[in-house]
N, C-alpha and C positions, 0 to 999 in steps of 0.2 A: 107446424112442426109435428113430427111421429115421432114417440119415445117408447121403447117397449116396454115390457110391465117391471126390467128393475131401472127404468128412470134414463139409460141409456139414449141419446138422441140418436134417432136412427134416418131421417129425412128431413129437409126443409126445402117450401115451396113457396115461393111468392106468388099468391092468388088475388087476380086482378080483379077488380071490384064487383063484376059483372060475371063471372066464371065459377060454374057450379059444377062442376067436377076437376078432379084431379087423378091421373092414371097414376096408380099405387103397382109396386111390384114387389109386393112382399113375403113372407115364407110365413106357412099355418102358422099362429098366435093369438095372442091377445096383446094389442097397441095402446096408446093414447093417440089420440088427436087432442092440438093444441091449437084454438085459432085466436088470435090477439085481432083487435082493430081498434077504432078512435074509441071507442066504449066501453070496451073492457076484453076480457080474456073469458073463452069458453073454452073447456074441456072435456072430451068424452070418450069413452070406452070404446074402442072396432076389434072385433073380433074376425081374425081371418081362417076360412074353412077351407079346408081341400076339395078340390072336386070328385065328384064319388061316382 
């Protein structure tokens, strides 16, 4: 799941176990990533930049 920084859900992906990327289409910010699985839930900061 993507949430943007006020809590908003803005994306959900079902990522298959073996699958290490996900194409994002996003607009410049600052996101979360939220990944859940049988273990627990991790969450982290993505930062999106413009190309310059």
């Amino acid at each position: 799941m993507i949430y943007d920084i006020t809590g908003l859900l803005i994306e959900v992906h079902d990522i298959q176990q073996n699958k290490q990327q996900v194409p994002l289409n996003l607009p410049v910010g600052t996101y979360i990533l939220q990944l859940h699985s049988a273990t627990g839930i991790l969450s982290k900061k993505i930062v999106v930049m413009g190309s310059e």
